[in-house]
Residue, then its C-alpha position, 0 to 999 in steps of 0.5 A: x641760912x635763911x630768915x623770916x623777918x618781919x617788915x613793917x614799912x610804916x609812914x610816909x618815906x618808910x615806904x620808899x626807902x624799904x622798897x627800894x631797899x629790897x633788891x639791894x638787902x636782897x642782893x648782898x644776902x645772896x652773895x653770903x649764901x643768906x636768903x630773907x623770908x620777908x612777911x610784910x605787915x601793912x600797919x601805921x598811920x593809915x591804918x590808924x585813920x581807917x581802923x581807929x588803930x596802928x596795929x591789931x590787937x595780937x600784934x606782938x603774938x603776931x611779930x613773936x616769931x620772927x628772926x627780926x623785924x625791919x620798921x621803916x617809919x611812923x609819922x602822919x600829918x593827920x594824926x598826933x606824934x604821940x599816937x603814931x609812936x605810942x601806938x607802934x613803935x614804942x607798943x613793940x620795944x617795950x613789948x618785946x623788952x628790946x631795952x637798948x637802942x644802938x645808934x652809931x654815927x660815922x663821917x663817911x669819906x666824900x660827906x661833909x659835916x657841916x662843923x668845920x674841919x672834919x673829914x672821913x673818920x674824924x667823927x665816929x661815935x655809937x650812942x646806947x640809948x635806953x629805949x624801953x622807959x625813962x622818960x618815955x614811960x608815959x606814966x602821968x595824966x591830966x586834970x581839970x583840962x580847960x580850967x585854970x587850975x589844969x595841971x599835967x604831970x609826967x613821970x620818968x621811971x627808970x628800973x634797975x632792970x632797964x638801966x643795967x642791960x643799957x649800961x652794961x651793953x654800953x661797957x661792953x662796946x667801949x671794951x671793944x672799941x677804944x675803952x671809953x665811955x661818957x654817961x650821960x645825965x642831968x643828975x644835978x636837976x634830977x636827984x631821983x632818977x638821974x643819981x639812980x642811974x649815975x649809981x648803977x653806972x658806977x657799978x656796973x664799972x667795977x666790972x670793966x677796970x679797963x674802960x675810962x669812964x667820962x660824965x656829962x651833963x646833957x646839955x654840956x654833952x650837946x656843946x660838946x658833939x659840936x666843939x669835940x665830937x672826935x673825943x667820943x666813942x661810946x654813950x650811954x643815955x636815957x631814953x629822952x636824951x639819947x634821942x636827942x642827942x642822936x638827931x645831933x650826932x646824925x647832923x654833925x655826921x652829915x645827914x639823918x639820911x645816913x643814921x641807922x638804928x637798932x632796938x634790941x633784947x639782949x636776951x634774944x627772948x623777943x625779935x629786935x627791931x631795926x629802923x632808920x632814924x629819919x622818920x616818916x618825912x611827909x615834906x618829901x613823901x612822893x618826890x623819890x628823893x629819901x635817902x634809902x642809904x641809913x635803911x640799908x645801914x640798918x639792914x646791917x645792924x639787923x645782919x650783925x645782930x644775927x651774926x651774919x657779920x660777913x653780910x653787915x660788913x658788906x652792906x656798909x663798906x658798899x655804902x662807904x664805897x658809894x659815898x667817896x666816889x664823885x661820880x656816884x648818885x646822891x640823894x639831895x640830903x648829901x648834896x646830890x639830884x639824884x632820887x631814891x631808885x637811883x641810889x639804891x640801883x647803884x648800890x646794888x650794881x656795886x654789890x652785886 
């Protein structure tokens, strides 16, 4: 079977890990009898600099017909956050309606979390993040700047829509897992949006009996993936806090060099997305040090989505293979000296 997936490398160490990424997709997909059609797009930051954009005008026209699309990173010294994520990113998830944001984190064997009296296994846990609005609607704006009386506002909004294809995606892993599922809120401060969301969970529910429903408020959540992280199987949370909460479940699990992401549309209308958590890094951008592990993980994401799960399943039992043995290269991220090319070459001779 073959795929024409798109692949948009970015910023900073997005260039590297997808690089040397490559042969290593590449080599798995040729022992399943898959074979990936890559178009490459040379959109980001540097772009930006240079045309005063992330990426054309038909982008999205551009990206329509593609099975999948593979970002590697966005993020530039030189140009604000929120014109490298706005401008990229958050123009293709929202664009393409790819409401759930898959995030798992898993404490592979030979890494060690920095809580404690964790080992292989102990901490395995996938956040669905809403990923299309909430607080990253960008709805709000600014007046009378440089006067006292400037004020700024900031709206989340949360659609019926966006919060029921997250929470049912989020019902549908925990039936499949181990049945429970903990939503996340901060329902208490926020009496619109958060109750909203609180209500359709508690909707969504009757449709699932089997699966034990826990409440947290973020901030007690937050305490909680450091004093308990093993109780949690499947979240679910809005847009900021999801995010959040996912850098702090990659940190407990050993790295963000080892967190893999997918930004899907459920309804397959549009492509999905899929990316590293790590971003574009720029300290280490040019020293070959990045870890090119959570890149190849999410390969794996990008392969169970297509139902190669044959192919997703070999990519990270490869991954966890290299990571119990002593012996193997590693990134400095996770202990080791080694560089990105190092364990990427590797990985592929396990592979292959």
């Amino acid at each position: 079977m073959a795929y024409d997936i798109a692949i948009i490398p970015g910023d900073g160490i997005g260039t590297e890990v997808v690089e040397h990424s490559m042969p290593v997709i590449e080599a798995a997909a040729a022992t399943h009898d898959v074979s990936i059609e890559p178009e490459w797009y040379d959109w980001g930051s540097e772009r930006y600099l240079d045309e005063g954009a992330m990426m054309p005008e038909d982008g999205l026209d551009r990206l329509r017909s593609h099975d999948a699309i593979f970002l590697g990173a966005v993020g530039h010294p030189d140009v604000p956050d929120h014109v490298t994520l706005g401008g990229l990113r958050l123009q293709i998830t929202k664009g393409f309606k790819q409401h759930v944001c898959k995030r798992p984190s898993y404490l592979f064997e030979g890494i060690e979390s920095p809580l404690r009296g964790y080992s292989d296994g102990d901490i395995d846990f996938v956040v669905y993040r809403q990923n299309t609005e909430g607080e990253y609607a960008n709805l709000g704006g600014r007046e009378y700047a440089g006067h006292d009386n400037e004020v700024a506002i900031q709206s989340a909004l949360f659609t019926r829509e966006g919060t029921e294809t997250i929470v049912r995606a989020a019902f549908d892993a925990a039936s499949e897992r181990d049945g429970k599922l903990t939503n996340i809120t901060k329902s208490n401060a926020q009496a619109h949006g958060m109750v909203f969301w609180d209500d359709i969970v508690d909707e969504v529910h009757e449709a699932y009996p089997d699966v034990t429903v826990e409440r947290l408020l973020v901030d007690a959540a937050s305490m909680d993936f450091v004093r308990r992280p093993e109780e949690f199987d499947v979240l679910v949370a809005s847009n900021l806090f999801g995010d959040i909460l996912t850098d702090l479940g990659a940190g407990i699990s050993g790295s963000l060099g080892l967190a893999p992401s997918s930004n899907i549309d459920p309804t397959r209308t549009y492509p999905s997305m899929f990316e590293p958590v790590h971003g574009s890094a720029f300290d280490i951008t040019g020293e070959e040090v990045a870890n090119p592990l959570a890149t190849v993980l999410s390969w794996g994401l990008l392969f169970e989505h297509l139902d190669e799960h044959e192919l997703a399943a070999a990519l990270h039992d490869a991954v966890a293979e290299q990571l119990a043995d002593p012996s193997a290269p590693r990134t400095p991220d996770i202990g080791g000296g080694s560089g990105t090319e190092a364990v990427a070459s590797d990985l592929r001779t396990r592979i292959e």
